[in-house]
Every structure is written in structure tokens, then in C-alpha cells.
N, C-alpha and C positions, 0 to 999 in steps of 0.2 A: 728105469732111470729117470731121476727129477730133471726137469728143466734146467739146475745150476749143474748137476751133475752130467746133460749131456752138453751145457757149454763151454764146462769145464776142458771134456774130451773133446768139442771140437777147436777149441783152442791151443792147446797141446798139439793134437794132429797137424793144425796149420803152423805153426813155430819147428814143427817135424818136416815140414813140406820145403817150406824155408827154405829152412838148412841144408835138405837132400835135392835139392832140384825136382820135386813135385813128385818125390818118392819117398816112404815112410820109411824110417829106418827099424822099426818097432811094432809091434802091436797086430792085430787080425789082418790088418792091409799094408803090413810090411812089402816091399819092392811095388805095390801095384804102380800105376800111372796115374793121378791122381790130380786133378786141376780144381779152383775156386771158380763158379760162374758167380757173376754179379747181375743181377737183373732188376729191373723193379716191380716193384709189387701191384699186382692189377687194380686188387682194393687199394691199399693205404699210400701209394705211389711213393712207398719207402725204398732205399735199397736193399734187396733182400739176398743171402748167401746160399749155394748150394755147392757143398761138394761129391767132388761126382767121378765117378771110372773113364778112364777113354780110352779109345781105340783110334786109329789116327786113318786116312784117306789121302793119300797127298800131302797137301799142308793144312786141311782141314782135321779137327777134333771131331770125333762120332762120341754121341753119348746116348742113355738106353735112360726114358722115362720109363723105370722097373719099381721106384721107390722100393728098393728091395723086393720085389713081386708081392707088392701089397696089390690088394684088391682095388682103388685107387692111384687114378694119375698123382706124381707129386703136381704139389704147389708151383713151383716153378716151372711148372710145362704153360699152365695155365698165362703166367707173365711173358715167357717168350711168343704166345699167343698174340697177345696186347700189344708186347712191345718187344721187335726181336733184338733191336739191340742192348747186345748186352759188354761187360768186360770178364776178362779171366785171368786168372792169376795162375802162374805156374813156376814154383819154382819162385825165383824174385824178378819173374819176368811179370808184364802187365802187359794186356791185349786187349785192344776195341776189338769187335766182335758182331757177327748175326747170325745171327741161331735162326735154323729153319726145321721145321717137322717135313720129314722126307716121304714121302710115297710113291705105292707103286713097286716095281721091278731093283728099283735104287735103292727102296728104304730094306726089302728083301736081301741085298745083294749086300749091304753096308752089316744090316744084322748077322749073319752066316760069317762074315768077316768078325764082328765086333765079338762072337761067343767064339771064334777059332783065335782071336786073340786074351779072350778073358772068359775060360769056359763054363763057371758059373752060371752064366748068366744065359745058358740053357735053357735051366730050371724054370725061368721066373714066368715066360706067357700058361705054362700050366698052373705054377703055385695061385698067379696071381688071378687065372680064368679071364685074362684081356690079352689082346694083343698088345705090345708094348711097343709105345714110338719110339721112332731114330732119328734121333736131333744131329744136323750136320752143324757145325762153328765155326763159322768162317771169318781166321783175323781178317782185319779191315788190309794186316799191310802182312801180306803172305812171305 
């Protein structure tokens, strides 16, 4: 997929997300849950997009630095590193936010949850040969 053809699709996706309250109506990720992280970028101190699966805690988002169970952390694990606040778009909702990488017993206990709610994501600490963080999202206004 070229670079215009995967922003093509992720434009599409998000004008899909829109519309269905942060669920796709269409496509490979029909029904998931589905939110936009905004974060900035560690190098270029741009705003950078990631869309991402969630699992929910409360009133907290869980989400799974899996980058698909690539063998590499994504990029954006790296920025909530640097700098955890982030915003998130769901739906036409908008959220300040702070993204934390969880460990220990919680980030265990949050995973087991997050694959019994989206069970793909099983697969991914063997595909990808790492363990895979769990980013908890905490809006600012719960």
C-alpha cells in the first residue's frame, strides 16, 4: 500500500468513525471500537495520529502497543514516552487525555481483559516475539 493509498484509507476510516460513533460501519474493522490518539511527535514535536482498538477499564481506554504484532514498538508508544499528554477523538467526541504504559500485575490483568474483549489480539506477543505494552487513557474529565 503507497503512502497516498494508505491515507487515503485512513481518511475514509475516520469520516466512517464520524459518522458511527467510533465504530466502522464497513470494511476489516467493521463494529470494532475504535478511537483517534493525538499525541506529539518525540522527534519533529508535530501532532501525530494514531488509530487504535480499545478496551475500556472504568472510564479509562486500554490500548495494546501491538503495531499489529510487528516486531517493533509503534511510533507513538515512543511520544506517549516523552510526552503523555495526549487527545482522543471518538466518535465527534474530543478528549484531553494521559496515556500511561502500565506494569506489573495491572498491565497483566488489563491485557487478559483487553484480548477477552478483542480476541485477536492473542496472537500478537508470539507473532510479534515482545511482549506488548498496555497503555491505560485517562480523560482529563472522567
Amino acid at each position: 500500500m503507497t503512502d497516498a493509498t494508505a491515507n487515503a484509507w485512513e481518511e475514509a476510516l475516520i469520516a466512517d468513525l464520524r459518522e458511527h460513533d467510533g465504530r466502522p460501519s464497513s470494511g476489516p474493522l467493521a463494529g470494532h471500537p475504535i478511537l483517534i490518539m493525538y499525541s506529539t511527535g518525540v522527534k519533529s514535536g508535530e501532532r501525530r495520529r494514531a488509530i487504535l482498538t480499545y478496551s475500556k477499564d472504568g472510564s479509562d481506554f486500554i490500548v495494546a502497543g501491538s503495531a499489529g504484532g510487528s516486531s517493533q514498538d509503534p511510533a507513538w508508544l515512543s511520544n506517549i514516552r516523552a510526552q503523555p499528554q495526549v487527545s482522543l477523538e471518538i466518535g465527534k467526541r474530543r478528549l484531553d487525555a494521559t496515556a500511561t504504559i502500565v506494569e506489573g500485575a495491572d498491565a497483566t490483568r488489563l491485557w487478559d481483559a483487553h484480548v477477552q474483549a478483542l480476541p485477536w489480539f492473542g496472537d500478537y506477543p508470539e507473532k510479534a516475539g515482545r511482549p506488548i505494552p498496555v497503555v491505560r487513557i485517562t480523560p482529563s474529565e472522567a
